[in-house]
C-alpha positions as CSV (number, residue, x, y, z in Angstrom):
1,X,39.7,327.4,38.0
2,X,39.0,330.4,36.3
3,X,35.0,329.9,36.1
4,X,35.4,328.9,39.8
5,X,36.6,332.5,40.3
6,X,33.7,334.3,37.9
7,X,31.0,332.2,39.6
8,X,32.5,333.7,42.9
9,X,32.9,337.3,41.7
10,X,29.4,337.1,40.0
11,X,27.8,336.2,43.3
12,X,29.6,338.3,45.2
13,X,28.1,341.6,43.1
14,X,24.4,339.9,43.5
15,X,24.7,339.4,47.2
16,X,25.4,343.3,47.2
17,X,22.4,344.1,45.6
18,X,20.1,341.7,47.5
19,X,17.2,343.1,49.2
20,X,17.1,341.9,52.7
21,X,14.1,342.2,54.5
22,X,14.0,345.1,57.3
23,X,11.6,343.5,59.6
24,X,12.4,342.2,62.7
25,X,12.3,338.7,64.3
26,X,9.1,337.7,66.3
27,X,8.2,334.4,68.5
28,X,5.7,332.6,66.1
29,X,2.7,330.0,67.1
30,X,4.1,327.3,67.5
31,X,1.0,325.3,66.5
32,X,0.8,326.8,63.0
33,X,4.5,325.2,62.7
34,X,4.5,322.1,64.5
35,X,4.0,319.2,62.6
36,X,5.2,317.0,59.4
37,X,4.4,318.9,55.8
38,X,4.3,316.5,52.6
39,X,4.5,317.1,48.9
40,X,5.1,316.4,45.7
41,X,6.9,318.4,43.3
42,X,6.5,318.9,39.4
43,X,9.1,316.1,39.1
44,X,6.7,313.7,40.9
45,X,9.6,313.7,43.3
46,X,7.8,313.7,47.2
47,X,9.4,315.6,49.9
48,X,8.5,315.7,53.6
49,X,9.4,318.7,56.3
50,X,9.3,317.9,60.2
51,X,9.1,320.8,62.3
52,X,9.8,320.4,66.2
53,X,10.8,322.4,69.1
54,X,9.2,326.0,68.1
55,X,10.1,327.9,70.2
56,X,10.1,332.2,69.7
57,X,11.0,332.4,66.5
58,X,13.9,329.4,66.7
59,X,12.7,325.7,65.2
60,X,14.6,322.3,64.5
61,X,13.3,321.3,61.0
62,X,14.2,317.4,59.4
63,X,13.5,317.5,55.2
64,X,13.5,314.6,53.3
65,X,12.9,313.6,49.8
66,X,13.6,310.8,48.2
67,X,17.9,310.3,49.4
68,X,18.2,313.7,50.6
69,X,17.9,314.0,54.3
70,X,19.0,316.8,56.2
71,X,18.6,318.4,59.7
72,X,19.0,322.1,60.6
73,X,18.2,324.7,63.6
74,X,15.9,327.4,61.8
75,X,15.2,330.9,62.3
76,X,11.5,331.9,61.3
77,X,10.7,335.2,60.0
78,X,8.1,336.6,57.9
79,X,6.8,333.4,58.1
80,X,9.7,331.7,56.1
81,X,12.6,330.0,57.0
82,X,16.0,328.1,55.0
83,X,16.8,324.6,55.2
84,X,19.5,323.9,52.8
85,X,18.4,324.8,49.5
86,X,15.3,325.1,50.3
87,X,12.8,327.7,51.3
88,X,9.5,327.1,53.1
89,X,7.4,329.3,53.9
90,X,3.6,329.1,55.3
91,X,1.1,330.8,53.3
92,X,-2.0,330.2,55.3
93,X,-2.6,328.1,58.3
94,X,-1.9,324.2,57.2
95,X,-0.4,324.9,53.7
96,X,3.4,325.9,52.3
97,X,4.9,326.7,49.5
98,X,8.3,324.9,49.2
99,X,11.2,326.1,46.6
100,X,14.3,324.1,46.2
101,X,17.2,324.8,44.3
102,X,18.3,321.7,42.5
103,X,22.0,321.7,40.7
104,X,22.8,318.7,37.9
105,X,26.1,317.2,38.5
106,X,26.9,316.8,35.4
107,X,26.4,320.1,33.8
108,X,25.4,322.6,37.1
109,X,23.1,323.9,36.0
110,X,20.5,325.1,38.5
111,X,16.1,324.1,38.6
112,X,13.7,326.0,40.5
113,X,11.2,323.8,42.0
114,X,8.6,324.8,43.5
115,X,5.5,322.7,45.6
116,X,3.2,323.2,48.2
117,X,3.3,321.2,51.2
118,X,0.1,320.2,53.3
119,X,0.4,319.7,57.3
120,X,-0.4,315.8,58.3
């Protein structure tokens, strides 16, 4: 319980300190969005990101890789958005750079993995 609680007050000082970005949100293209991304991480593990309904800066995004499936409403800004523990954000027009945050059960410890993602 007591880790629990340091995990907690350890995050709680480093959400303080987090630089939030300033800028304000703006209605994207939706073309530049709209689509299904695929790649493949270091792990050889594939992952796929459908993006529908752009529209302003609001998008409904469905990722998937290999078990995982999940479906969110997004918010884009500076040309990123969250989808669980994932980031994806467009670099140029018809590539991404994907990061995921990936835990291990067993000992929690966290991986950084990071891909890029080409539009189909």
């Amino acid at each position: 319980m007591a880790d629990i609680w340091n995990t907690i007050a350890s995050n709680y000082v480093t959400v303080g300190t987090t630089n939030l970005s300033k800028t304000p949100y703006v209605n994207v293209d939706p073309t530049v969005y709209t689509g299904t991304w695929t790649g493949t991480y270091s792990t050889n593990k594939k992952f796929s990101i459908a993006i529908s309904d752009v529209s302003g800066f609001r998008a409904k995004v469905k990722y998937q890789s290999e078990g995982t499936v999940k479906y969110q409403d997004v918010l884009i800004k500076d040309n990123a958005f969250k989808i669980g523990d994932s980031k994806f954000t467009v670099t140029k027009i018809g590539t991404a750079q994907v990061k995921t945050v990936v835990i291990d059960p067993a000992s929690g410890a966290t991986t950084l993995l990071t891909a890029y993602a080409k539009k189909a």
